[in-house]
N, CA, C and O atoms as CSV, one atom per row, in Angstrom:
chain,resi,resn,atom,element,x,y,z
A,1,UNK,N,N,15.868,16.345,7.069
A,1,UNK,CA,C,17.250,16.714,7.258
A,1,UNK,C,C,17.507,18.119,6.731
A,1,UNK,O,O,18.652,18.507,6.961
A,2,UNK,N,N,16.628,19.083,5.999
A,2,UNK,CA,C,16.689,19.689,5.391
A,2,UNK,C,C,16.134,20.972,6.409
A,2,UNK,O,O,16.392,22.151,6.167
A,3,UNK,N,N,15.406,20.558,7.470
A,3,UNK,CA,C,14.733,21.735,7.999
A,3,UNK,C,C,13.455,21.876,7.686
A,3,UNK,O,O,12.635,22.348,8.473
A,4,UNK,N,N,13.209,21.522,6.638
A,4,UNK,CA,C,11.631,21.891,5.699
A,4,UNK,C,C,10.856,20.822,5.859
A,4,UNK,O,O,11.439,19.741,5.949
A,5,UNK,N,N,9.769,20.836,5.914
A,5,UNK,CA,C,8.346,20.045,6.035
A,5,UNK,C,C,8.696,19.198,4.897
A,5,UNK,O,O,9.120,19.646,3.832
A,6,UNK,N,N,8.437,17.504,5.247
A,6,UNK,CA,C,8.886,16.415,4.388
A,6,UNK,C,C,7.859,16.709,3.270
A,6,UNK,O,O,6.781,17.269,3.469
A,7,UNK,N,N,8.259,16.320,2.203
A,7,UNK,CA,C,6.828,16.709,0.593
A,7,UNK,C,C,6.045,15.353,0.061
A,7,UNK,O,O,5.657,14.417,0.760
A,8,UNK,N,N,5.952,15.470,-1.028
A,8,UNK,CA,C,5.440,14.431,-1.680
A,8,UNK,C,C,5.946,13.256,-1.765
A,8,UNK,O,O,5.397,12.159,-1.864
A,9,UNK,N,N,7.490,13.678,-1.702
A,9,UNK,CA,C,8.396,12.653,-2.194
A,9,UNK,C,C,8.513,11.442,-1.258
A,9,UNK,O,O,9.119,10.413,-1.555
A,10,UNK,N,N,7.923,11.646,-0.186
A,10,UNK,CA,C,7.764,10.609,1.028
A,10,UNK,C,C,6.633,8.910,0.084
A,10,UNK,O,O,6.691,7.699,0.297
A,11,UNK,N,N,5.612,9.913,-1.092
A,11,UNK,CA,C,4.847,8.722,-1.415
A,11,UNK,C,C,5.557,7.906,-2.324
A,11,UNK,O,O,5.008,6.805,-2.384
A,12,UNK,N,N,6.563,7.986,-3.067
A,12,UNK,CA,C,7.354,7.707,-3.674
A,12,UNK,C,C,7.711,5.916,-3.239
A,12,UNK,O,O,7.500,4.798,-3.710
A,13,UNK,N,N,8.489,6.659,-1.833
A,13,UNK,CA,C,9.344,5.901,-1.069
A,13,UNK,C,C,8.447,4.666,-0.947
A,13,UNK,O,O,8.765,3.516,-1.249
A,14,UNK,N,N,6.824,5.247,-0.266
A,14,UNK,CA,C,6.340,4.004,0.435
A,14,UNK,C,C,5.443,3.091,-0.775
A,14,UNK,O,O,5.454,1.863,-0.860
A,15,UNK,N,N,4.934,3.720,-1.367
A,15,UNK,CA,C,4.568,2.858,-2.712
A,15,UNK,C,C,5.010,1.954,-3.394
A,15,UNK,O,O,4.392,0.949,-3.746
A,16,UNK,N,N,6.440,2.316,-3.712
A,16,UNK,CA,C,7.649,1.401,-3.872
A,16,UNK,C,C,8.147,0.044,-2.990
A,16,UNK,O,O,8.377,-1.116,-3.332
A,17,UNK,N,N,8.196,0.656,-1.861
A,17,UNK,CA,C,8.269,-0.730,-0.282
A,17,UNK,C,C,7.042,-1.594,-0.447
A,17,UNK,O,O,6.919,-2.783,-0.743
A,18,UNK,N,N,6.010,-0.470,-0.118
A,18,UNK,CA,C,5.020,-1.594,0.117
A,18,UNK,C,C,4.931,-2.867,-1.101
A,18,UNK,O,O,4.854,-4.081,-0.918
A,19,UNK,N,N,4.969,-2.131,-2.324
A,19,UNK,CA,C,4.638,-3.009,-3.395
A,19,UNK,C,C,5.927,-4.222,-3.510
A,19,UNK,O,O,5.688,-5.397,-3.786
A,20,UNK,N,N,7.223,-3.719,-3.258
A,20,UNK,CA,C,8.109,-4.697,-3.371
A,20,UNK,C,C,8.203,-5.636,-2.328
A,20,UNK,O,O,8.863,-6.674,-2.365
A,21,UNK,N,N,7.311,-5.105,-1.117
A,21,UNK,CA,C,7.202,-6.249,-0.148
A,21,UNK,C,C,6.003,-7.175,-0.428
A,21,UNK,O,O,5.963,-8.212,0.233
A,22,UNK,N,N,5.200,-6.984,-1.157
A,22,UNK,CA,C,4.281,-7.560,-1.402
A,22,UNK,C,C,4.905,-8.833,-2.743
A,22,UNK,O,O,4.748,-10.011,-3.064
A,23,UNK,N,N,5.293,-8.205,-2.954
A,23,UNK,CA,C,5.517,-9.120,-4.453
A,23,UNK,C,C,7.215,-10.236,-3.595
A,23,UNK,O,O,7.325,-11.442,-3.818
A,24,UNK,N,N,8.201,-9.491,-2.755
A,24,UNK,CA,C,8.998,-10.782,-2.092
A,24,UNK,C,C,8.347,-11.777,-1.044
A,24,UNK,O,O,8.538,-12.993,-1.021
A,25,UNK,N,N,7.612,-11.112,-0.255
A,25,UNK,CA,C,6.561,-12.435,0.625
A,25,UNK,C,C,5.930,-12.907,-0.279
A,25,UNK,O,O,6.072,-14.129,-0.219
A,26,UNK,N,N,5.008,-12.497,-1.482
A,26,UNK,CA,C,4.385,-14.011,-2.103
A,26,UNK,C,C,5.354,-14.797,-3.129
A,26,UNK,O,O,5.057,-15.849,-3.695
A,27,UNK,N,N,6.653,-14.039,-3.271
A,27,UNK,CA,C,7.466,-15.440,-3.621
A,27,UNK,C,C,8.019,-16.299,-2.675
A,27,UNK,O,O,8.266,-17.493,-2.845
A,28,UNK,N,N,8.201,-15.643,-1.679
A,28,UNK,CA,C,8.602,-16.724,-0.527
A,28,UNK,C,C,7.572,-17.917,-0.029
A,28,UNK,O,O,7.948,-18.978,0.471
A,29,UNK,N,N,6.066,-17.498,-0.286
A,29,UNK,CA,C,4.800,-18.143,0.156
A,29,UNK,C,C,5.027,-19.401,-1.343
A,29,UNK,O,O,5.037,-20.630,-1.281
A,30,UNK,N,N,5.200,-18.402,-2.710
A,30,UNK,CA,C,5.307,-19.861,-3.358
A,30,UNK,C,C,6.542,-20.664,-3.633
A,30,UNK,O,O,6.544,-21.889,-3.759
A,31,UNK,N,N,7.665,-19.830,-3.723
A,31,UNK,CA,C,8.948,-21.217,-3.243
A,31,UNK,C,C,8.697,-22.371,-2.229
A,31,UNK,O,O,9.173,-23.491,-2.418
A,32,UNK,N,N,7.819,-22.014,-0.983
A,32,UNK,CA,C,7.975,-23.031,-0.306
A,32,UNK,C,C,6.546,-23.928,-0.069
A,32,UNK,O,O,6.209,-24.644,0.874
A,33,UNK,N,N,6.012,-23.653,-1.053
A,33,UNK,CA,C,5.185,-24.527,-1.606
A,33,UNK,C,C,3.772,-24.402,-0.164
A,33,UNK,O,O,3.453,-23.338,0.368
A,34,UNK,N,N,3.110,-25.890,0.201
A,34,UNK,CA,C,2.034,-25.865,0.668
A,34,UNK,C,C,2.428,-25.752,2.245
A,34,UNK,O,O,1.669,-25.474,3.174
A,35,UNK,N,N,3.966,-26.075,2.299
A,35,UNK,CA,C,4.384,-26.001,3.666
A,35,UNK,C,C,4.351,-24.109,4.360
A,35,UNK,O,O,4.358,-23.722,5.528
A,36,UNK,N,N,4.314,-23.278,2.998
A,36,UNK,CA,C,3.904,-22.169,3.834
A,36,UNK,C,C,2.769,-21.726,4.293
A,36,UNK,O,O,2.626,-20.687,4.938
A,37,UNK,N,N,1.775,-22.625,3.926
A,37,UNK,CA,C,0.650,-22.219,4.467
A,37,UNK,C,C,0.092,-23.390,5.654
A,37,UNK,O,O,-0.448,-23.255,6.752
A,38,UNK,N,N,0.518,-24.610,4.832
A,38,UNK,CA,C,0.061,-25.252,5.925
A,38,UNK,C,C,0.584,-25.704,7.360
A,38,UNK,O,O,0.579,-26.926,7.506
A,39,UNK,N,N,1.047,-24.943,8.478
A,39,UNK,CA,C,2.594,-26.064,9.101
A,39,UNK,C,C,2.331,-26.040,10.367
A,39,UNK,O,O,1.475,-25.374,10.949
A,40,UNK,N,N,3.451,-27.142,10.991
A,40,UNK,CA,C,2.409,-26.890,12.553
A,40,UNK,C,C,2.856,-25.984,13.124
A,40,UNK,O,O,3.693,-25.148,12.784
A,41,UNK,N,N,1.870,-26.238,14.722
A,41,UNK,CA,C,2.293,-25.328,15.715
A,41,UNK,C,C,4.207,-25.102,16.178
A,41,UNK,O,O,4.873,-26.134,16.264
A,42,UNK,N,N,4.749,-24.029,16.378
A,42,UNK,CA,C,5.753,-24.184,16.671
A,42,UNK,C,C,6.983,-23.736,15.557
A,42,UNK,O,O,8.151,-23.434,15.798
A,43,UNK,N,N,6.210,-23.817,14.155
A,43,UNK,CA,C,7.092,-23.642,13.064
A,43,UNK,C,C,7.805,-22.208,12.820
A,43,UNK,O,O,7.396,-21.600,11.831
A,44,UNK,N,N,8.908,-21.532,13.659
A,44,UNK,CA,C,8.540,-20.058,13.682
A,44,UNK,C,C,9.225,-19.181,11.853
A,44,UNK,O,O,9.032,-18.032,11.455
A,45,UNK,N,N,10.122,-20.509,11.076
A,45,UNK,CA,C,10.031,-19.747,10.290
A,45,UNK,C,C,8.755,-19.728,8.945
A,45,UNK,O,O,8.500,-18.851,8.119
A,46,UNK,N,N,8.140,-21.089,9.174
A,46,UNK,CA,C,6.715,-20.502,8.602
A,46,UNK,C,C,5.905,-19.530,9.180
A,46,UNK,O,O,5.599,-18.624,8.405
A,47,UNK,N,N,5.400,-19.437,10.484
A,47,UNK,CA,C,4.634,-18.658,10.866
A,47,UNK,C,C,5.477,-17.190,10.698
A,47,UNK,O,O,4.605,-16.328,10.584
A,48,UNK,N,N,6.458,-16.729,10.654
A,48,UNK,CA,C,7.019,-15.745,10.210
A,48,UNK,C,C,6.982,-15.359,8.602
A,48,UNK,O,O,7.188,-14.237,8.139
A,49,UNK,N,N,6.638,-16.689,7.786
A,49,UNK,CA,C,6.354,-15.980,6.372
A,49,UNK,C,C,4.853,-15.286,6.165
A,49,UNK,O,O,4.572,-14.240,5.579
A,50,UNK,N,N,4.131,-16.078,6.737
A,50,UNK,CA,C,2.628,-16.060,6.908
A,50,UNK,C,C,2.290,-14.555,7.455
A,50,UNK,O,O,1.580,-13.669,6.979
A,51,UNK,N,N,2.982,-14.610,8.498
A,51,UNK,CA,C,2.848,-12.817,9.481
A,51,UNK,C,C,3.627,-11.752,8.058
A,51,UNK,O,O,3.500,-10.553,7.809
A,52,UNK,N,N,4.088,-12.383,7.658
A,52,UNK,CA,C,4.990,-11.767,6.535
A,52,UNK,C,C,4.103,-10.959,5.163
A,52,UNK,O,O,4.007,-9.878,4.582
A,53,UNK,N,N,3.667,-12.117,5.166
A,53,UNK,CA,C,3.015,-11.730,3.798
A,53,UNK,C,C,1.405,-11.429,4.341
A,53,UNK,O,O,0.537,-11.301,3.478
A,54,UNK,N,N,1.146,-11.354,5.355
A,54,UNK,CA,C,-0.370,-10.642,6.060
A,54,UNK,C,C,-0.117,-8.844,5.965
A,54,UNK,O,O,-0.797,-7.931,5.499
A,55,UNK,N,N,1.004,-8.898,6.550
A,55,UNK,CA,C,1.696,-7.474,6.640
A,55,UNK,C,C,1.905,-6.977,5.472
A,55,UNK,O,O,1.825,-5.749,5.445
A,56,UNK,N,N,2.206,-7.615,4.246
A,56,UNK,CA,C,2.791,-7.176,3.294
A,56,UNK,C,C,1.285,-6.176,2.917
A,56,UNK,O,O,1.334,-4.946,2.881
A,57,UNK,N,N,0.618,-6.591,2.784
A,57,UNK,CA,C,-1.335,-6.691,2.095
A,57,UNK,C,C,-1.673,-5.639,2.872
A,57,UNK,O,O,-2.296,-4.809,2.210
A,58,UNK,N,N,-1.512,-5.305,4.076
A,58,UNK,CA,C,-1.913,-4.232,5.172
A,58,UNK,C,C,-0.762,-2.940,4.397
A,58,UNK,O,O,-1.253,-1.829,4.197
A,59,UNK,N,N,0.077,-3.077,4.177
A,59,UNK,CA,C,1.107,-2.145,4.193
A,59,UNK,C,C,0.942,-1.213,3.161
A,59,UNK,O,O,1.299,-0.040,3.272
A,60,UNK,N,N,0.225,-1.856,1.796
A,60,UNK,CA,C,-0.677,-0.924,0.965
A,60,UNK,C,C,-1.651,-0.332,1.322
A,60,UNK,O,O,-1.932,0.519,0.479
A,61,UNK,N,N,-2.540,-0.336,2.406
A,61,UNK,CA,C,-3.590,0.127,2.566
A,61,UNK,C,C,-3.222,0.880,3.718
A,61,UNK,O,O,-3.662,2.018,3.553
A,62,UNK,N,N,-2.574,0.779,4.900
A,62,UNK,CA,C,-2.672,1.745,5.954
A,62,UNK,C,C,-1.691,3.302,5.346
A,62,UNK,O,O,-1.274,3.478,4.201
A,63,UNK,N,N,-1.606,3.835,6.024
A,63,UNK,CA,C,-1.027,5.296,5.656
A,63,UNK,C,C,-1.002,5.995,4.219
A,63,UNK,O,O,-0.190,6.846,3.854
A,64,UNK,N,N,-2.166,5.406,3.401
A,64,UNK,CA,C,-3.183,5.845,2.492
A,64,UNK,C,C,-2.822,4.989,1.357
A,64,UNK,O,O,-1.644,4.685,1.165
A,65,UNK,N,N,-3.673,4.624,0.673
A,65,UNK,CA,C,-3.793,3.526,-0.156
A,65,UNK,C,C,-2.495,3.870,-1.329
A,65,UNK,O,O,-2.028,4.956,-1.671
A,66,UNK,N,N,-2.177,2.576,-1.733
A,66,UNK,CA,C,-1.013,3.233,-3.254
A,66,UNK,C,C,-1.864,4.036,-3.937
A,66,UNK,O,O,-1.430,5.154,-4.214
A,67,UNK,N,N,-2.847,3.787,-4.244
A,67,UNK,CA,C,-3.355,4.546,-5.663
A,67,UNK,C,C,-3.409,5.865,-5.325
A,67,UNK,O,O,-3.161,6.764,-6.129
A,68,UNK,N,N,-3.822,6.101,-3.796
A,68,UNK,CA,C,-4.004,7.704,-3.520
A,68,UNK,C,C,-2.627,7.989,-3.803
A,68,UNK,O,O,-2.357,8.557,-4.862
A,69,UNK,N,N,-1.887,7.729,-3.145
A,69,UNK,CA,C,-0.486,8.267,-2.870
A,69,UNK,C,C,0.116,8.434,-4.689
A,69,UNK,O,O,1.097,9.151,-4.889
A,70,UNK,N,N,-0.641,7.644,-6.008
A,70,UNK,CA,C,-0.006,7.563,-6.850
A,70,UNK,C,C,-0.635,8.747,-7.532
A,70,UNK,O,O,0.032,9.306,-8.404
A,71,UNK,N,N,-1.768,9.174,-7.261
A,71,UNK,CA,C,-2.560,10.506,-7.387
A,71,UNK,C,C,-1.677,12.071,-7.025
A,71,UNK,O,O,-1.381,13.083,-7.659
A,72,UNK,N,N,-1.480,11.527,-5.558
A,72,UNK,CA,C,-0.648,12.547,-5.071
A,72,UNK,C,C,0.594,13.172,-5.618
A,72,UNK,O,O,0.938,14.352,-5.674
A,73,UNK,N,N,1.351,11.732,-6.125
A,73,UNK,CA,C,2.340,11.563,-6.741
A,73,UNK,C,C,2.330,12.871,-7.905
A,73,UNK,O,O,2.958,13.925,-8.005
A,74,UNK,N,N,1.322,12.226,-8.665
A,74,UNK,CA,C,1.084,12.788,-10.084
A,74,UNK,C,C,1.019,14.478,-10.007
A,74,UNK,O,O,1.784,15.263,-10.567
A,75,UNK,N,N,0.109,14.724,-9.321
A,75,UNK,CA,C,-0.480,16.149,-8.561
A,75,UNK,C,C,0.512,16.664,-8.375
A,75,UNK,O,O,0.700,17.657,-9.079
A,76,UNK,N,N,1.391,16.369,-7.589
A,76,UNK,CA,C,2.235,17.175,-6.976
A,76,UNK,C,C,3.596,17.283,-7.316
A,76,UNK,O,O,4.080,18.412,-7.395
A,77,UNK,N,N,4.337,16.226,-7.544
A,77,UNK,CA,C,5.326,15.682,-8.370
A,77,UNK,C,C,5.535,16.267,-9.818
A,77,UNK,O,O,6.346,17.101,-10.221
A,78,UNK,N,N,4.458,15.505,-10.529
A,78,UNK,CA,C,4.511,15.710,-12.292
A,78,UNK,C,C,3.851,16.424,-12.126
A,78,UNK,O,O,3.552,16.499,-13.318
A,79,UNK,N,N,3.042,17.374,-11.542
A,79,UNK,CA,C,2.103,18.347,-11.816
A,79,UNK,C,C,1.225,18.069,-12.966
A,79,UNK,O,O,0.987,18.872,-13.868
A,80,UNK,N,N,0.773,16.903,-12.869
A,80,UNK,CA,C,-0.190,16.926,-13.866
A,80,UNK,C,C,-1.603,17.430,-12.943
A,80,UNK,O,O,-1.685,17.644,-11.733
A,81,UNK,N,N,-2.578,17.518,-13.936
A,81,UNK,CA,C,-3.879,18.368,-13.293
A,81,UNK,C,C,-4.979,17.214,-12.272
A,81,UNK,O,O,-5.125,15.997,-12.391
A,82,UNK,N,N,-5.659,18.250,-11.225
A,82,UNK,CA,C,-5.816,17.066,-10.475
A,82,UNK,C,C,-7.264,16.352,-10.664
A,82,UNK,O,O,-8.212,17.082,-10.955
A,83,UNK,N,N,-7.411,15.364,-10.557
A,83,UNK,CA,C,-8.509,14.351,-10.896
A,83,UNK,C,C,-9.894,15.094,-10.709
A,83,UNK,O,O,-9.951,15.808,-9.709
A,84,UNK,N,N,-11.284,15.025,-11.702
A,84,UNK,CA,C,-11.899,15.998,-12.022
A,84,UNK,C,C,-13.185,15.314,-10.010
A,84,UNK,O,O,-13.401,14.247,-9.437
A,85,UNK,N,N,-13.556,16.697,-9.821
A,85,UNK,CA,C,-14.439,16.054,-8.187
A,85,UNK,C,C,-16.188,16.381,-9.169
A,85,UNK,O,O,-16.538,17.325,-9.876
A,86,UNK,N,N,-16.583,15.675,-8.938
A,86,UNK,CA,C,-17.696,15.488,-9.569
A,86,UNK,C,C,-18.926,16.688,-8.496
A,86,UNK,O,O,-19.484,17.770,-8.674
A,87,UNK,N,N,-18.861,15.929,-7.693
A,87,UNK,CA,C,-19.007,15.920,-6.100
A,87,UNK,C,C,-19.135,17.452,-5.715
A,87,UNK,O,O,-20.015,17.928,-4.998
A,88,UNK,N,N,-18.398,17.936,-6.146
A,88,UNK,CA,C,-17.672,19.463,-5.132
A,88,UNK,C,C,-18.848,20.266,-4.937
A,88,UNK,O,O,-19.729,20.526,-5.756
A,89,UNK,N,N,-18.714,20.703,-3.472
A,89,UNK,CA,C,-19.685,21.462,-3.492
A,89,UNK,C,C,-21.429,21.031,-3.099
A,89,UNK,O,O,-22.369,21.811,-2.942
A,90,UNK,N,N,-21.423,19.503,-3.017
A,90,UNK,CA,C,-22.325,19.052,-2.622
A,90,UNK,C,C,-22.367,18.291,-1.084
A,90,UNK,O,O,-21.278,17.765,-0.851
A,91,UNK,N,N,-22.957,18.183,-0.431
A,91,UNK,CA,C,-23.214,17.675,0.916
A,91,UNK,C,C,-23.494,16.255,0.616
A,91,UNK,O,O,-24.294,15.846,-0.225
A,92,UNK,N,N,-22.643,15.457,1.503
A,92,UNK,CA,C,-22.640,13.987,1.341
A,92,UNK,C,C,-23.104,12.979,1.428
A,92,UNK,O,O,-22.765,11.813,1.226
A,93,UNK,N,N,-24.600,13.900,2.010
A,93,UNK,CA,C,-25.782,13.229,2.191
A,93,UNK,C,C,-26.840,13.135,0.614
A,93,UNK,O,O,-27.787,12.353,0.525
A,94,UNK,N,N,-26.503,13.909,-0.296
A,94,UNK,CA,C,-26.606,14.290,-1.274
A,94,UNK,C,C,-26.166,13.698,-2.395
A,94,UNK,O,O,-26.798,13.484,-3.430
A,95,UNK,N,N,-24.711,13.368,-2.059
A,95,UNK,CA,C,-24.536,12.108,-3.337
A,95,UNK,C,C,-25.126,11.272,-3.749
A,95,UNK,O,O,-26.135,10.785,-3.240
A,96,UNK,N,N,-24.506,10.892,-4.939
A,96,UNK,CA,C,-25.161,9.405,-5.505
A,96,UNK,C,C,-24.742,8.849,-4.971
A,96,UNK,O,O,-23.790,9.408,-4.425
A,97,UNK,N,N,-24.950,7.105,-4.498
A,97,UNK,CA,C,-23.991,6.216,-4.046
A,97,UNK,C,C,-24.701,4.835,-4.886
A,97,UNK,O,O,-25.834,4.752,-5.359
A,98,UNK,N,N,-23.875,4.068,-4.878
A,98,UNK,CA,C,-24.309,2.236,-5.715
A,98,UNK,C,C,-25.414,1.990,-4.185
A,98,UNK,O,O,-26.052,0.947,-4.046
């Protein structure tokens, strides 16, 4: 709204959603006990908690994980200094890996 290229402050927003959606679908999964997982065909407001809380779990991980975004956060936001790259400068064929 500003004209200017959206900033950091976008990770803010979604870190916050995702996590608070995560944490209201699995209270809804345990208020309603075994009937949210188990129910029949046809049930659309179970199968709507279920799609619910599948989504919730995806919603941290697609459009970059919380933790990155809480990195980013830090970096860019608090300007604190950015996480040390061990790595830099080496070809990735080259790393260590487990």
């Amino acid at each position: 709204m500003r004209g200017a290229r959206p900033g950091p402050e976008g990770a803010v927003n979604k870190v916050f959603n995702a996590e608070f959606n995560q944490r209201k679908s699995t209270f809804a999964i345990n208020a309603n006990g075994m009937s949210a997982v188990a129910c029949m065909p046809g049930n659309t407001a179970a199968e709507a908690r279920a799609q619910t809380f599948l989504r919730a779990r995806a919603a941290t991980i697609e459009g970059g994980t919380s933790e990155v975004l809480r990195s980013q956060m830090a970096e860019r936001i608090l300007g604190l200094p950015r996480d040390l790259d061990v790595d830099k400068g080496i070809s990735w064929t080259q790393t260590k890996r487990n």
